[in-house]
C-alpha positions, 0 to 999 in steps of 0.5 A, a space after each residue: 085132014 084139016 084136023 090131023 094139019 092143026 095137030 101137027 101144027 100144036 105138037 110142032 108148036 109145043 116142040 118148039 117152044 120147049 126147044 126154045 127153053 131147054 136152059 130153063 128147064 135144064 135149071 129147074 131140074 137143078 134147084 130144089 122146087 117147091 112140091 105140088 107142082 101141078 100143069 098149067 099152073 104151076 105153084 100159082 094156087 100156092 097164092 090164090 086167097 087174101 093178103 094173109 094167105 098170100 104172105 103165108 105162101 112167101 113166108 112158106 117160100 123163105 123157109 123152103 129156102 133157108 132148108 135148102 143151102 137159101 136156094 128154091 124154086 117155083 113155077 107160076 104158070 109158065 114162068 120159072 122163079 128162083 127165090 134166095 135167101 142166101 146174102 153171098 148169093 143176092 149180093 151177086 145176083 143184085 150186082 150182076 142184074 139190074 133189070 126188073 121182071 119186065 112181065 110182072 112190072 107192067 102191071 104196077 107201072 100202069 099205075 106209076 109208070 116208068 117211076 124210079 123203082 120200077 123202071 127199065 134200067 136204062 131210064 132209072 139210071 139216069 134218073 137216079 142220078 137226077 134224084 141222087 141230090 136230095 138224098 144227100 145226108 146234108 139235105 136230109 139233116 134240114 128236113 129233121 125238123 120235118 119229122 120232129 113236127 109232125 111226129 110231135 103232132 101223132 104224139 099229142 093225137 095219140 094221148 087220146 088212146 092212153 089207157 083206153 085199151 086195145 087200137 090200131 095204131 097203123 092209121 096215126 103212123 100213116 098220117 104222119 108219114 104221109 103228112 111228112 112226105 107231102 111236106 119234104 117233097 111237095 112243099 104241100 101241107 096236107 094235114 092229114 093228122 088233124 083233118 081226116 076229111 083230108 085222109 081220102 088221098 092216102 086211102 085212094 093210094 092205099 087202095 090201088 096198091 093193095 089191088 096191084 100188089 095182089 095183080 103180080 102175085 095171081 096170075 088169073 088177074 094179069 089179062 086185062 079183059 079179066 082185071 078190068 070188069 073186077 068190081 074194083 077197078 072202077 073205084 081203082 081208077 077213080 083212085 088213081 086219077 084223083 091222085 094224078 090229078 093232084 099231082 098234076 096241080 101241084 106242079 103246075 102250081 110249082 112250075 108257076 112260082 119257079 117261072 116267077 121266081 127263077 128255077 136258080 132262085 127255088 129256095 127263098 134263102 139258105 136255111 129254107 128245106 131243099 123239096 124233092 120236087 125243086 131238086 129234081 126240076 133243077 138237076 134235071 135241067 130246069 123249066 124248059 130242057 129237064 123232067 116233064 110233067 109225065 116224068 115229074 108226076 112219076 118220080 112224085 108219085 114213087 115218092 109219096 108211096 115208097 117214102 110213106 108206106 115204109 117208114 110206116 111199116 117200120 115203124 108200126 112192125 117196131 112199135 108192136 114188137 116193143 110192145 110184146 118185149 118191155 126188157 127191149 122197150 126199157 134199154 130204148 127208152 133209157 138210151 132216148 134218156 141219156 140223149 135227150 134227158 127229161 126233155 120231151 120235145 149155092 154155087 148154080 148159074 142162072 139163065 135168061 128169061 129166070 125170075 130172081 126173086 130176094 125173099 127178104 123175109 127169109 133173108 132176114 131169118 137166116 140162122 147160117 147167118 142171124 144164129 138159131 134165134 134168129 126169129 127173136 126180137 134183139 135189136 142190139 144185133 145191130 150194135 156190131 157191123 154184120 158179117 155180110 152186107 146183103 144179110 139185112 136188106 130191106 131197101 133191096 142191095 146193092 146199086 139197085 136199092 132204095 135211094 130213099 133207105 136214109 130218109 125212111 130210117 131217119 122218119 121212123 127213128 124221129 117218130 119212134 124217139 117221139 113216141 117212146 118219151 112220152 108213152 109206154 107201149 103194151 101189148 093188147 089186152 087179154 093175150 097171154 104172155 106165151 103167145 106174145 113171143 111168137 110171130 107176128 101175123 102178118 099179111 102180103 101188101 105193097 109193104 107187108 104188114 100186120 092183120 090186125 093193123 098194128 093193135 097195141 094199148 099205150 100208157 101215158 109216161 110219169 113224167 116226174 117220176 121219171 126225172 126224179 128217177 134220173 136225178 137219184 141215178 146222177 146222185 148214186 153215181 
């Protein structure tokens, strides 16, 4: 009896909870579904490996897509996933709902909280605004000698690696993005450039996004009882402590000199760099009534992982693929010439409780779009306004995007325009010339990168010869 009451409860049960979701299914019915679909898990072993397998999986959803009008879908589990590639259509999406997956978005906020980027939206609203300030072009212009500097500094560092052959290039972009950021937003030199005993901040950082970026994508990671007896969560921890411990020096240290000085008085004159950590004390209301100290090590953290990791991948995903196509390298660094001479210094509606997901990759490989070459490298694409704002969308779209997009494009162009003028970037040995106009490898992280870190070899630029060359061209002109 008690047996045939608690099957009547699960069917009951079951009956109800597909009740319950009958818009969700009645969705899934209309949009084309990635195939091997099996129970219980859905598409979730499409993800099960390591970072590389897992990007093949995204990539594998981009192209899905892109074959069916920019519109697909997949089931993790018991949850149901829309992936677009299509611009008209994430230009309405990212209009139309500002909220984040609230399922998927837990997990990284027990690293980073209710920091900016992940924030329900009726505390990143305000918050934005709080942070708006020191993303203004005019702020961002002081903090160009920032970039110079430390740029300056990778580019002398990287003179050890000139003719040498084969390296990684990821861990000198890093440093300098991650010295910068410390800089701009703390006001703290950490020099990690010059001192690699200073390179465990970055590293810890490093590592505990590596561990949540993988959490959201693997479902048999979300409960707690399993991610928290991982052999990595312990060092995960000890990571994330250590960074909030930092943090939480800092501005203790900040709040002192402030108090000292006068929260109206954060800058010693007008010409000194306007730091995120002053803009938003001040613009949320000062020592007393503004950000707390949760709030501000939240907003500082978001900071120091978004300004460092995105400048760096763009610029190491930039220096790799101007190292496999010199024509491109050679127009940029004419173009660095003439500015700075011989110098050197789908129609379908969405319901509720659906997972939205912009596959950017795909987004960005578009041929409806970016034409039949769309896979080539061919910067000068951006010489002519796009067709459609939402077709180049790597800081997201819209209301909801990056705040920080200006200050990443001006750090990466500094370090890019610093690198170009005084090395020429070349593949790596040994690889043949057809295989150096296919894909990049690359594997899923925070910020998707290159498996092989961004291996490259550099030579060291003729000087002389060069400004002798630009001489000749005055003369024949």
């Amino acid at each position: 009896m008690i047996w045939q009451l608690l099957l009547v409860v699960t069917v009951l049960g079951v009956v109800y909870y597909r009740w319950t979701r009958r818009r969700l299914y009645q969705l899934a019915k209309k949009i084309p579904c990635l195939p091997d679909c099996y129970p219980v898990i859905g598409h979730a072993h499409i993800f099960a490996g390591g970072n590389e397998d897992i990007m093949q999986a995204l990539q594998t959803i981009g192209r899905t897509a892109n074959e069916q009008d920019g519109l697909t879908s997949f089931w993790v589990s018991n949850r149901l996933f829309v992936a677009l590639t299509d611009p008209r259509a994430i230009e309405v999406v990212s209009k139309a709902c500002l909220g984040k997956d609230e399922y998927l978005i837990k997990y990284i906020r027990t690293a980073i909280g209710n920091g900016s980027i992940f924030a329900p939206v009726n505390i990143w609203h305000p918050r934005r605004k709080i942070n708006a300030p020191f993303f203004s072009r005019k702020n961002l212009n002081q903090l160009v000698p920032v970039f110079d500097a430390k740029s300056s500094i990778m580019a002398d560092l990287l003179q050890a690696e000139a003719g040498r052959g084969d390296f990684p290039i990821w861990r000198y972009i890093t440093t300098f993005t991650f010295d910068t950021v410390c800089e701009t937003a703390i006001n703290t030199p950490i020099n990690t450039q010059k001192y690699p005993d200073h390179y465990y901040l970055l590293t810890a950082i490093d590592e505990c996004t590596q561990l949540l970026a993988k959490r959201v994508l693997q479902p048999w990671l979300h409960p707690d009882i399993i991610f928290e007896r991982l052999p990595a969560y312990k060092r995960f921890q000890e990571h994330l402590q250590r960074a909030y411990r930092f943090l939480e020096e800092i501005i203790q240290n900040k709040k002192e000199k402030m108090s000292e000085r006068g929260i109206k008085n954060f800058k010693n004159n007008k010409d000194d760099i306007s730091h995120f950590i002053d803009v938003i004390v001040q613009s949320s209301g000062g020592l007393e009534k503004g950000y707390s100290d949760l709030e501000l090590r939240e907003e500082l953290l978001v900071f120091m992982i978004a300004g460092s990791d995105t400048s760096a991948t763009a610029v190491s995903f930039t220096t790799v693929l101007l190292s496999r196509y010199p024509e491109v390298q050679e127009k940029v660094y004419q173009e660095l010439q003439e500015v700075f001479g011989d110098k050197f210094a789908s129609g379908t509606t969405l319901v509720d409780s659906t997972t939205v997901m912009f596959n950017i990759w795909g987004t960005h490989r578009n041929a409806e779009y970016w034409g039949r070459d769309a896979e080539a490298f061919r910067p000068e694409r951006f010489l002519r306004p796009l067709p459609h704002a939402a077709m180049f969308v790597p800081f997201s779209h819209s209301v909801r995007n990056c705040i920080g997009a200006t200050y990443a494009m001006m750090s990466a162009k500094t370090a890019l325009a610093n690198l170009l003028r005084r090395y020429r970037l070349l593949p790596p040995a040994g690889v043949r010339a057809a295989d150096l106009q296919r894909p990049l490898h690359v594997k899923y992280d925070i910020m998707m990168k290159a498996v092989d870190n961004f291996t490259l070899r550099i030579e060291e630029r003729n000087r002389k010869s060069v400004t002798l060359n630009a001489v000749d061209n005055l003369i024949e002109k």
